[in-house]
C-alpha positions in Angstrom: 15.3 3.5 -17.2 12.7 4.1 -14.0 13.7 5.9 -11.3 13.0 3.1 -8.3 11.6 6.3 -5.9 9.5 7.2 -8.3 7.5 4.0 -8.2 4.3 2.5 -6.3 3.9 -1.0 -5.7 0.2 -1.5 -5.9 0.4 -5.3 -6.6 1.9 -8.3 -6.0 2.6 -11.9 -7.5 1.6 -14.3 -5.1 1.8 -17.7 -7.0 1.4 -19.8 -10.0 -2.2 -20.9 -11.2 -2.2 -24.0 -13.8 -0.1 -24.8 -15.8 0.6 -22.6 -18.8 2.1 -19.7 -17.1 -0.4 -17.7 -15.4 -0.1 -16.5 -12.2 -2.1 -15.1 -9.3 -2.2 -11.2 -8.3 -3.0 -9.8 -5.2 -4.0 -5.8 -6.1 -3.8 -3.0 -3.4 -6.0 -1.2 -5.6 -9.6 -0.6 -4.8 -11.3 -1.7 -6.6 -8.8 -4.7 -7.3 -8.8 -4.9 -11.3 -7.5 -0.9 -11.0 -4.3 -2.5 -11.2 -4.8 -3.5 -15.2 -5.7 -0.2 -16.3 -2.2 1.2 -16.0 -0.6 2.0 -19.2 3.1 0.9 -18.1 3.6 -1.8 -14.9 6.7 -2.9 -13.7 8.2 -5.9 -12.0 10.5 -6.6 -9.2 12.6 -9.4 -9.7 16.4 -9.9 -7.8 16.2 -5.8 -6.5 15.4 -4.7 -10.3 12.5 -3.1 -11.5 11.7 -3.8 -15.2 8.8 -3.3 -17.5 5.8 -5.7 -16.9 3.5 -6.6 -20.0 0.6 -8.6 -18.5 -0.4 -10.5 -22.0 -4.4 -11.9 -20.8 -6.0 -10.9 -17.1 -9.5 -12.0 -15.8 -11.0 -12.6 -12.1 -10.8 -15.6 -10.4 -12.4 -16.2 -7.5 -11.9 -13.1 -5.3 -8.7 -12.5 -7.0 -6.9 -11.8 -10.2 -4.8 -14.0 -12.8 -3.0 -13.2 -15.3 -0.3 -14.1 -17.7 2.4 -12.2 -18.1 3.7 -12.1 -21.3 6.8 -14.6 -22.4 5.9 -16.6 -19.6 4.3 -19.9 -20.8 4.6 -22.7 -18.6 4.0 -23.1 -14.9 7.9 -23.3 -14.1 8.6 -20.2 -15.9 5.8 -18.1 -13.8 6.9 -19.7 -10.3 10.0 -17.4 -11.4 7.8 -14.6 -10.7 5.8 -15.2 -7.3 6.0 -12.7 -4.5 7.5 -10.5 -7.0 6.1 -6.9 -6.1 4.2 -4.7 -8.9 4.9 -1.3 -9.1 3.9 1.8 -11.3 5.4 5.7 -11.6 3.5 7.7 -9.2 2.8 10.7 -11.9 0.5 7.4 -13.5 -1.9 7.3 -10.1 -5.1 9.2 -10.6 -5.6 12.3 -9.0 -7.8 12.2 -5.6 -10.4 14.1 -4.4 -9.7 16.8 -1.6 -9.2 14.5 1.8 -8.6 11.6 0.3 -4.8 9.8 0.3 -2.9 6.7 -0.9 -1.4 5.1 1.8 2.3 5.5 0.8 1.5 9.1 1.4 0.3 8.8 5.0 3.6 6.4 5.6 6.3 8.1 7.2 3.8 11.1 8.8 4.2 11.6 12.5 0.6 10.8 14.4 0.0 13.1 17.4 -3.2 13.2 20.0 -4.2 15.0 22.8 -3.7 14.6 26.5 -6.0 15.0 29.3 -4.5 18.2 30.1 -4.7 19.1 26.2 -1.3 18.6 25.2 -0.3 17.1 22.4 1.5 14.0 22.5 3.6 12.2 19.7 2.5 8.2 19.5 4.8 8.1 16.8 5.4 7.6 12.9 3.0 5.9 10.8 5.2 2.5 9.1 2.1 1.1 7.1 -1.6 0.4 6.8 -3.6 -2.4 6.9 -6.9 -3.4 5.4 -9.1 -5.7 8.1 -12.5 -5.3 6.4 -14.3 -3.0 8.9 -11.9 0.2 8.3 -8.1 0.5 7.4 -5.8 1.2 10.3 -2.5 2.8 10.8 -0.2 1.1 12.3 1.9 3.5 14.2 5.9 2.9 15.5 7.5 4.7 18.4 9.5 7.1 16.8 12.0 9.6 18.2 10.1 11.7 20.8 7.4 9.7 21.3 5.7 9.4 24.3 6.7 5.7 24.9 7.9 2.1 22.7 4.5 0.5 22.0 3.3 0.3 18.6 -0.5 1.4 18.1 -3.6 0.4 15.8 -5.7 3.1 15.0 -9.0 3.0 13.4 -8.2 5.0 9.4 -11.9 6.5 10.8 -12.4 10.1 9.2 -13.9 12.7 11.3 -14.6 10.1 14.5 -10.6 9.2 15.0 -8.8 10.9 12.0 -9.4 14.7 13.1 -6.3 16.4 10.8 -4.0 14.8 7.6 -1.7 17.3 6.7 1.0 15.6 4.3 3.0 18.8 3.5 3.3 19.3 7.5 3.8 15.1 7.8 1.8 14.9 10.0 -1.7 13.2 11.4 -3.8 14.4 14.4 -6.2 11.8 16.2 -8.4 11.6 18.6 -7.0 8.6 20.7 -6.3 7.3 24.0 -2.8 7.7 24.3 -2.9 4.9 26.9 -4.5 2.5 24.6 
């Protein structure tokens, strides 16, 4: 049995395409097909994680479909849309020094200078978002933060991302605490 903390979701099954089972995956990997080189996936279905065998995959479109195996007909695979794709975390590959997956920067407190050089809390990083141009943190108030807004900040190293220290949890930026 998998220990449900000790999983990534780096996937999800967003609905079915034809009609003899396969369905369509959206990957938070980068580059997308990443997702179908892990040895072991698992499934979300009902608040239970369970193995995943993924029988055929290809691109489609800008996407990715696959069938999963057992699953033959397009009732059976609507069974398994916006079902959530996870694998164990000791699977991920190693990054390179200043890099990070984005469940590690979730949770970190984000902190930036006033003009009188004090540091000031915006608050706790809940997720990131892909938009194209950049990623961007979106940031929650968070007990002792300076006020309730919720902030988008640029993922921009070295122009807005000064400091990521995950064993600290925290993130330093260089951002308008007014904006």
């Amino acid at each position: 049995m998998v220990d449900p903390a000790e999983l990534i979701v780096v996937g999800k099954i967003t609905t079915v395409y034809g009609v003899k089972g396969w369905v369509k995956i959206h990957s938070f990997t980068d580059p997308m097909e990443n997702l179908l080189g892990y040895q072991q996936c698992f499934l979300e279905r009902g608040g239970q994680w369970q193995p995943l065998v993924i029988e055929d995959a290809k691109f489609h479109g800008k996407g990715l479909v696959a069938l999963i195996a057992g699953v033959n007909d397009r009732e059976q695979a609507r069974l398994y849309c916006q079902c959530n794709i996870a694998v164990e975390r000791s699977a991920m590959p190693e990054l390179e020094e200043d890099e990070y997956y984005w469940h590690q920067l979730e949770g970190l407190e984000v902190y930036t200078s006033g003009a009188d050089g004090k540091e000031l809390l915006l608050g706790t990083v809940q997720e990131m978002m892909e938009t194209g141009a950049n990623d961007v943190l979106v940031v929650k108030k968070s007990k002792g933060s300076i006020d309730k807004r919720e902030r988008l900040i640029p993922w921009l190293p070295d122009q807005v991302i000064k400091l990521v220290d995950t064993d600290a949890g925290l993130i330093r930026v260089d951002w308008d605490p007014e904006f």
